[in-house]
C-alpha positions as CSV (number, residue, x, y, z in Angstrom):
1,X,0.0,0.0,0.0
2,X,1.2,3.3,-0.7
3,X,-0.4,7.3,0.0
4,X,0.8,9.8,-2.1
5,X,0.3,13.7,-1.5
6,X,-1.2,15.9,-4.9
7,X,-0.9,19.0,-5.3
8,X,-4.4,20.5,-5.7
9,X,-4.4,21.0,-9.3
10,X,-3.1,17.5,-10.0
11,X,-5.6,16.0,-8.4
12,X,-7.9,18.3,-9.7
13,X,-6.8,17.1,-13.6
14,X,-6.8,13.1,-12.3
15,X,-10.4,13.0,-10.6
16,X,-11.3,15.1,-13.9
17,X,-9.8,12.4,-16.3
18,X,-11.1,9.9,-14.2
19,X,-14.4,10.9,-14.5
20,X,-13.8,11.7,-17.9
21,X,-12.7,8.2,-18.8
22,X,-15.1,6.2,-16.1
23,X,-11.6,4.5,-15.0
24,X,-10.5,4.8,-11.7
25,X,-7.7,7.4,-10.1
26,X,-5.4,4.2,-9.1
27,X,-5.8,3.0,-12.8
28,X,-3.9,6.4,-14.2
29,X,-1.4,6.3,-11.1
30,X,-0.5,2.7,-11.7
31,X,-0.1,3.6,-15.5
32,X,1.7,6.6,-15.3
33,X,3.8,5.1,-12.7
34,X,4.5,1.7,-15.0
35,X,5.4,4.5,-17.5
36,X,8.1,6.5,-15.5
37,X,9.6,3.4,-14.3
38,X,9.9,2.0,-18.1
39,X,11.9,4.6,-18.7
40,X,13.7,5.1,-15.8
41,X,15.0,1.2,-16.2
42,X,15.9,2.2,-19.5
43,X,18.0,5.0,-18.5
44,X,20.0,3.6,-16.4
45,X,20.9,0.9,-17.7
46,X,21.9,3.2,-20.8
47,X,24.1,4.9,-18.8
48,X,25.3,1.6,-17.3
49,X,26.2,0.0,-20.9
50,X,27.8,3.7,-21.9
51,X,30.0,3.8,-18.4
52,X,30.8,-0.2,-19.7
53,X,31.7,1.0,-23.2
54,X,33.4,3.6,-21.8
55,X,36.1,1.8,-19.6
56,X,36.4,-0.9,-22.2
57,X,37.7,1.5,-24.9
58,X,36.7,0.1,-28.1
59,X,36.2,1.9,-30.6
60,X,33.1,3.6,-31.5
61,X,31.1,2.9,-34.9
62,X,29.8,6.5,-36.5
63,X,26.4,6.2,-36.9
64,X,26.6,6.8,-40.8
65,X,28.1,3.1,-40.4
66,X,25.4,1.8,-38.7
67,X,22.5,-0.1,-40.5
């Protein structure tokens, strides 16, 4: 279980969309939240395999190279 603290006009916009939509608020929070975390996994592990490539120091392939 977790509470989370809007600010006034988001709330305002989520019980508007969820009225809106006839979907609840936890349905757009769990969304939005699957969202951000997507791409926050994906970040980071960019940033991991760049750091990796990094240190290794091969060589890099121009992207006019690539495809």
């Amino acid at each position: 279980m977790l509470t989370v603290r809007l600010p006034e006009d988001i709330e305002n916009r989520l019980n508007a969309l969820a009225a809106r939509t006839g979907r609840s608020k936890s349905f757009y929070v769990r969304e939005a939240l699957l969202a951000y975390m997507t791409d926050m996994e994906d970040a980071y592990l960019a940033e991991q395999r760049y750091a990796e490539f990094m240190k290794s120091g091969a060589a890099a392939i121009p992207l006019d190279d690539v495809g």
